[in-house]
C-alpha positions in Angstrom: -45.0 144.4 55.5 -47.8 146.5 54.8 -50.6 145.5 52.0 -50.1 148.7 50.4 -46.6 149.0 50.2 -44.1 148.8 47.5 -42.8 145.1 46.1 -39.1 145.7 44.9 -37.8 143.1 43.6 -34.4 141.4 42.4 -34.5 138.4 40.6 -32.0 136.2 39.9 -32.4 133.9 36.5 -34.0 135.1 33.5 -34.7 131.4 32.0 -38.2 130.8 30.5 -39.8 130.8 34.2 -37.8 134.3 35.3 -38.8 135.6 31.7 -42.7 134.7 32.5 -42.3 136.3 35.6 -41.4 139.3 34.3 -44.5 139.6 31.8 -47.0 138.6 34.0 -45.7 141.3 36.6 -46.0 144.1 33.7 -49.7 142.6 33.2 -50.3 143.1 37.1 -50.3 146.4 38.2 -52.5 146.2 41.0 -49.6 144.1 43.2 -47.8 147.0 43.3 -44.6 144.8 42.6 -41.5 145.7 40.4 -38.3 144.4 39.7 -36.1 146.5 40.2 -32.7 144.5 39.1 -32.3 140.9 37.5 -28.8 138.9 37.9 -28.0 136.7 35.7 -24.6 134.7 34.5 -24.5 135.2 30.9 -24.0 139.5 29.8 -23.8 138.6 26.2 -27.0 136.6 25.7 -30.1 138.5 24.2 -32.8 139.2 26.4 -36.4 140.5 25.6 -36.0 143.6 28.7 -33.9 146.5 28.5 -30.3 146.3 29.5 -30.1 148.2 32.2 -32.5 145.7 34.1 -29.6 143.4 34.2 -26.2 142.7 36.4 -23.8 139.7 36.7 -23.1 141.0 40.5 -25.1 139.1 43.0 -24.4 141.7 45.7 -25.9 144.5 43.6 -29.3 142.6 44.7 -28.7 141.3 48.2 -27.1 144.5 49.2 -29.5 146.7 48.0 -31.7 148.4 51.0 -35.0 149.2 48.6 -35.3 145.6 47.0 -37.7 143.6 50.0 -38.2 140.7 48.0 -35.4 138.2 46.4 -37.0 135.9 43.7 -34.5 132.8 43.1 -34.9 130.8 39.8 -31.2 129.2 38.8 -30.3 126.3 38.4 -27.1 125.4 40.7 -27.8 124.4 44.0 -25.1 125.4 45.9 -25.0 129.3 44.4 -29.0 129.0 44.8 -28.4 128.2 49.0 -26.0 130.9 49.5 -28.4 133.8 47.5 -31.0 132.5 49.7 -29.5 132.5 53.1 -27.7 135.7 52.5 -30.6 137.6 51.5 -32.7 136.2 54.7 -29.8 137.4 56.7 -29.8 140.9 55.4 -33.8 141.1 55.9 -35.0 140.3 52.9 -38.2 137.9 52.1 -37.3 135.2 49.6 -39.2 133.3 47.1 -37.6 130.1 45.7 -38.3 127.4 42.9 -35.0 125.5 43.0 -36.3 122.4 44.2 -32.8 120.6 44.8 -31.5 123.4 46.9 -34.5 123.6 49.3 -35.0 119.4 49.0 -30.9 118.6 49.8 -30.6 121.8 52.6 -34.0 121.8 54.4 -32.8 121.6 58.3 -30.5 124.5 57.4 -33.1 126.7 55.5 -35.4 126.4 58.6 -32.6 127.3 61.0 -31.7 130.8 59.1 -36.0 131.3 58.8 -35.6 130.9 62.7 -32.5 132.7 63.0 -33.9 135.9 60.6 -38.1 135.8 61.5 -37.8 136.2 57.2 -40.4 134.3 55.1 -39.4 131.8 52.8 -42.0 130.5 50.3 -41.6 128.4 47.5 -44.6 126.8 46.2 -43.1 126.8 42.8 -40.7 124.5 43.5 -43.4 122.3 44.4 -45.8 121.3 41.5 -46.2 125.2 39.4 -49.0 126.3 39.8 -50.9 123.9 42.1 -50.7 125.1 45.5 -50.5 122.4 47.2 -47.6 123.2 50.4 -50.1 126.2 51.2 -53.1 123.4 51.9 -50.5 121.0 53.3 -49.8 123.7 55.7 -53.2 125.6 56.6 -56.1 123.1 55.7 -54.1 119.8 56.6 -53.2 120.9 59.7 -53.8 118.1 61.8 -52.8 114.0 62.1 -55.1 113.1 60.0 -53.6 113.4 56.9 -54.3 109.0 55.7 -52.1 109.4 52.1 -50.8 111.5 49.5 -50.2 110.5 45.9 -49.1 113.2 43.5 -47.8 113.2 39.9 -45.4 115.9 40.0 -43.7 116.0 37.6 -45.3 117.5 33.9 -42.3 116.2 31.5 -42.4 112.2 32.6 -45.9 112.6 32.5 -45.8 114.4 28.8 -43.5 111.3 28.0 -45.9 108.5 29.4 -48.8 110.4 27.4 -47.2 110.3 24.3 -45.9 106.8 24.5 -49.5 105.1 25.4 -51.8 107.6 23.5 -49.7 107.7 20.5 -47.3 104.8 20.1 -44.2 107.1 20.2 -41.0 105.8 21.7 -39.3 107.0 24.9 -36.6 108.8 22.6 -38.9 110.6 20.2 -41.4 111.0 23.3 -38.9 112.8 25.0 -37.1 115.2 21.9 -41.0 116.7 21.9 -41.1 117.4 25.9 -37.6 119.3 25.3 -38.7 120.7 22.1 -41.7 122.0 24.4 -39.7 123.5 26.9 -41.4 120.8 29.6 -37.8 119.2 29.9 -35.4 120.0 32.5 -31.5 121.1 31.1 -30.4 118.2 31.9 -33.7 115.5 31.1 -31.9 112.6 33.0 -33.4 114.8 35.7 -36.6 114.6 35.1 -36.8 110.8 33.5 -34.4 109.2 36.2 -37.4 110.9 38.9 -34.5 112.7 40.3 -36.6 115.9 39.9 -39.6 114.2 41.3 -37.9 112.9 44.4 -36.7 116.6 45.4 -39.9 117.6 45.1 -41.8 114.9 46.7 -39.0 115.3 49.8 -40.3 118.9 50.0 -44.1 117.6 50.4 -43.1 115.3 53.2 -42.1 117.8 55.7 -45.1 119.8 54.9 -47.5 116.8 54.6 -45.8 114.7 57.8 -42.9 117.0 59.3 -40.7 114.9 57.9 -37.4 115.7 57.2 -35.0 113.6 54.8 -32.9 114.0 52.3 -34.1 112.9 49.2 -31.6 110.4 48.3 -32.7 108.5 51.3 -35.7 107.9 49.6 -36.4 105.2 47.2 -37.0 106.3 43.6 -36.6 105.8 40.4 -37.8 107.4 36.9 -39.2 106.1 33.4 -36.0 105.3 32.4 -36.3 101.6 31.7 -40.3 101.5 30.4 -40.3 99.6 27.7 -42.9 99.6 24.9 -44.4 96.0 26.2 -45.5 97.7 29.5 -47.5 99.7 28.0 -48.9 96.9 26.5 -49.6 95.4 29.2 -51.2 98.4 31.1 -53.3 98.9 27.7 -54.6 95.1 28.4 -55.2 95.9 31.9 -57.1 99.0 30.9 -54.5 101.0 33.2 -52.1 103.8 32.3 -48.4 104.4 33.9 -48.2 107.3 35.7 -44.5 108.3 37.6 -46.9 108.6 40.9 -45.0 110.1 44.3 -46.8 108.3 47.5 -46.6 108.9 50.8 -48.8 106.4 53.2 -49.7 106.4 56.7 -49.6 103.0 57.9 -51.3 101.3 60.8 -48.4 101.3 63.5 -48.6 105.6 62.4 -44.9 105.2 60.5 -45.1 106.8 56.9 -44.4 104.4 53.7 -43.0 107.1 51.1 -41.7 106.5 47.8 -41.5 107.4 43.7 -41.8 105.0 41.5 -43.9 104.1 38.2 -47.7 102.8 38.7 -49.8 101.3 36.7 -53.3 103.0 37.4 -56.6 102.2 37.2 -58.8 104.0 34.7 -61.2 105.7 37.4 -58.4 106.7 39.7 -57.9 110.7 39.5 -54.7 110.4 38.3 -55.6 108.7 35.4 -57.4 112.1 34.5 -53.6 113.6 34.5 -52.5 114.0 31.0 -49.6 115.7 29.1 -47.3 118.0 31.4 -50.1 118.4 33.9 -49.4 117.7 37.1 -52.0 116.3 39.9 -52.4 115.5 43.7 -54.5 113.3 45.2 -54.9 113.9 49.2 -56.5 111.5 51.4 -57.5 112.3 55.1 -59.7 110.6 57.5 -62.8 112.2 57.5 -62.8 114.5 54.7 -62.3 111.2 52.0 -60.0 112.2 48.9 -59.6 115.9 47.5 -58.2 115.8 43.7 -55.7 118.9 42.8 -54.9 119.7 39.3 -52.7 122.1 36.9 -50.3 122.8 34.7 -46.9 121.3 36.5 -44.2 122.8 33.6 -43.8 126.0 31.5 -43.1 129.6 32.0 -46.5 131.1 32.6 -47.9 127.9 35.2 -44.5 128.5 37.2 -44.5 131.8 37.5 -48.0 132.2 38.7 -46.8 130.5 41.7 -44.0 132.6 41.9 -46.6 135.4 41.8 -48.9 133.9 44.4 -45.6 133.6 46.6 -45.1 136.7 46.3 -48.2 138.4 46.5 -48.8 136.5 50.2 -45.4 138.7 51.7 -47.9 141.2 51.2 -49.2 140.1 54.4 -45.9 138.6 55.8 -47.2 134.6 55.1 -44.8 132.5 56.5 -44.5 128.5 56.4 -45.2 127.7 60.3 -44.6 124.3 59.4 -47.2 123.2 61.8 -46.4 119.4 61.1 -42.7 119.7 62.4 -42.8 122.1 65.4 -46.5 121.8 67.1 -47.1 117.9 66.2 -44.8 115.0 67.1 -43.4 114.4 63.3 -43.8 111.4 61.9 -40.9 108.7 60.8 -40.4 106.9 57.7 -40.5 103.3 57.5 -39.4 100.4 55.2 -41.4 97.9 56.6 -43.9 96.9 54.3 -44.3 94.7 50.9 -45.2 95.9 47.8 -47.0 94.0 44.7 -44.9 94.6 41.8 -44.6 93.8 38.3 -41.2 93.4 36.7 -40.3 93.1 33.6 -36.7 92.5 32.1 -34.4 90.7 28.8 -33.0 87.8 31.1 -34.4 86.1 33.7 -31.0 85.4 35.5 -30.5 89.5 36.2 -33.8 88.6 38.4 -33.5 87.4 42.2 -37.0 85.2 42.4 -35.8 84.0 45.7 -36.3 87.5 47.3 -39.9 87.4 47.0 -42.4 86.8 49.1 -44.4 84.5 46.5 -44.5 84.9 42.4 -48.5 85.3 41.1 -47.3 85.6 37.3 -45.0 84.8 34.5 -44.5 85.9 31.3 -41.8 84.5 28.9 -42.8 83.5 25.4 -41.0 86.4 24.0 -37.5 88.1 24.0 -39.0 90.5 27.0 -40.2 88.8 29.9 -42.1 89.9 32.6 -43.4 88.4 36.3 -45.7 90.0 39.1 -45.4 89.0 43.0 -44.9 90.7 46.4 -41.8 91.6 47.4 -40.5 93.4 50.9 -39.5 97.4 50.0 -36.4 97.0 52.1 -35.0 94.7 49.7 -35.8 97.3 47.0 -33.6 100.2 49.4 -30.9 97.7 49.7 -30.4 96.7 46.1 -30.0 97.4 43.0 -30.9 94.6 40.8 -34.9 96.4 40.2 -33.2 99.2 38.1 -30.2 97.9 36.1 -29.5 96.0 33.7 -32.4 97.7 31.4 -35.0 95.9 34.1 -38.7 97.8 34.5 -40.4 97.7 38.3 -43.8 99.5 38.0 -46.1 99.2 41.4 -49.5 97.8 40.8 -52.8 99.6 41.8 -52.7 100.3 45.6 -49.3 98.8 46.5 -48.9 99.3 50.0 -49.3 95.8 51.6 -48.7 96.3 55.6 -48.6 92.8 56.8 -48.0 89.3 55.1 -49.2 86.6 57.8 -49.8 84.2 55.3 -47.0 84.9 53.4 -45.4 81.4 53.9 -48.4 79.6 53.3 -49.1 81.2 50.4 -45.8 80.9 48.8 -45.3 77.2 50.0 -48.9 76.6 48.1 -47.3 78.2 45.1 -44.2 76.2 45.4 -46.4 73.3 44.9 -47.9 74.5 42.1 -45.0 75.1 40.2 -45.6 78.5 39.6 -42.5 79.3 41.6 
């Protein structure tokens, strides 16, 4: 595609992001990019465009020879998939933001990229308007790549803000994301980390050539934090953050994971307030780089959208340089991680599974403990997130090997601490 030629476009959704979109094309004349036809499900609903702009047929978009460019913004998956494919398959580009399409159908998304030679971008899907899968893919190109840790995901992170900064609770914390328009539809989405997870399986294939489906991935959300956690991260001088890591470990297996941190005041997350969203990259010669932006709302979204498409320009493709010209890397559940758990009876707790106890906390109705405990006993139970039960990860929780584990714990046994 030339640099001076003609973006047509057909979008599909008109929601706050395809709306945004739409204005900030009419502001940006010099892309040379118009759409030419928007689908959407609902005829009747009132839309700030004229009429004519919009069709509930599908085909009147992927069938049409002068639109280049598909622009996907919907919410169901499995519709989302088969506007995507289709569209490669009849030669046009795509750019995407559904996050639990591309997350849940990855192997057969690069199969029809192979299959077609069409690009398919979608680095809003990602974290808005960071762009972090484009420096994933050209600037971390290598096996260097030590650790990722991202917060990507603006409405827990609006949430966590307003409970710790001002003393709101997680319901009223959360009417005021959706009120915002920084909650998904659905917010059990975004609080249960079922959001973040989609996105964070996204990041591993570009980070590590990794490709898994994000339920095979350990997660959870803010769904169980409870007001003494934040009074105990207040007391620690931390914050909780709903932090996505990935970690190389020393045997070159990947520890990956999303689950609530507690984080230390001069970490770069800590700077990451409100709905923003931020990434934190570590590699091994280059030390830390610190990414930062807006991660929810109609005009941060779309101006990845617009990035997207403004690189088909000059026919930018993924070449997912992690998973085709590197040996990928595997995930791993051997490792421990130092937890702190915090629950309303201390039977719904198995203390037996851990590798040693460091801390209790009892003297009121809520009770908490911190210790070490193996992640594969997290992947193969439940017990950490029922039962209204709070597991937050403590400042750099990656522990790779324990070989004084039974010392320690038989010391501690001693002690009566456990």
């Amino acid at each position: 595609m030339e640099t001076n030629k003609q973006l047509t476009i057909g979008l599909f959704g008109f929601g706050v992001v395809g709306e945004g979109l739409y204005k900030v094309l009419q502001q940006t004349p010099s892309l040379k990019a118009t759409i030419k036809k928007v689908c959407i499900k609902n005829s009747g609903k009132k839309r700030n465009a004229p009429d004519s702009l919009f069709t509930t047929d599908r085909n009147e978009l992927l069938n049409d020879r002068d639109i280049n460019i598909i622009v996907e913004m919907i919410d169901e998956a499995e519709a989302a998939f088969e506007i995507v494919t289709t569209a490669m398959r009849n030669g046009k580009d795509v750019v995407s933001a559904s996050k639990k399409m591309i997350a849940e159908n990855l192997s057969a998304l690069l199969e029809v990229q192979l299959q077609t030679g069409r690009s398919f971008l979608y680095e809003p899907a990602a974290c808005a308007s960071i762009p972090v899968i484009r420096n994933l893919e050209e600037y971390y190109d290598n096996d260097l790549l030590y650790s990722i840790r991202a917060i990507v995901n603006g409405s827990t992170n609006f949430i966590l803000t307003k409970i710790a900064e001002e003393g709101l609770d997680f319901k009223e914390a959360l009417l005021l994301a959706q009120q915002a328009g920084f909650a998904e539809s659905n917010p059990l989405l975004d609080v249960e980390g079922y959001d973040a997870v989609q996105k964070w399986s996204i990041l591993l294939l570009h980070a590590y050539g990794i490709i898994e489906n994000p339920e095979a991935i350990l997660f959870t959300g803010i769904q169980h934090i409870h007001p003494m956690d934040a009074g105990v991260a207040k007391a620690r001088n931390q914050q909780i953050k709903l932090v996505a890591q990935a970690q190389k470990l020393k045997n070159g297996k990947i520890a990956a994971f999303v689950l609530p941190q507690f984080v230390k005041q001069d970490d770069h997350l800590a700077f990451v307030k409100d709905e923003y969203n931020g990434v934190v990259i570590e590699s091994s010669f280059a030390d830390k780089q610190f990414f930062y932006g807006k991660g929810a709302g109609s005009f941060p979204t779309a101006s990845a959208v617009l990035s997207d498409i403004s690189a088909l320009r000059y026919q930018y493709k993924y070449e997912y340089k992690k998973l085709y010209h590197h040996k990928p890397h595997e995930l791993t559940n051997d490792f421990f991680l130092r937890v702190y758990v915090s629950f309303d009876q201390l039977s719904y707790i198995p203390r037996e599974e851990f590798e040693w106890i460091e801390e209790w906390y009892v003297q009121d109705d809520r009770k908490y403990l911190a210790g070490v405990i193996a992640f594969s006993n997290l992947t193969q139970n439940n017990w950490w997130k029922e039962n209204n039960t709070s597991l937050i990860l403590f400042p750099e929780p990656v522990i790779e090997e324990i070989e004084t584990r039974k010392l320690k714990k038989r010391s501690l046994e001693l002690a009566g601490i456990i």
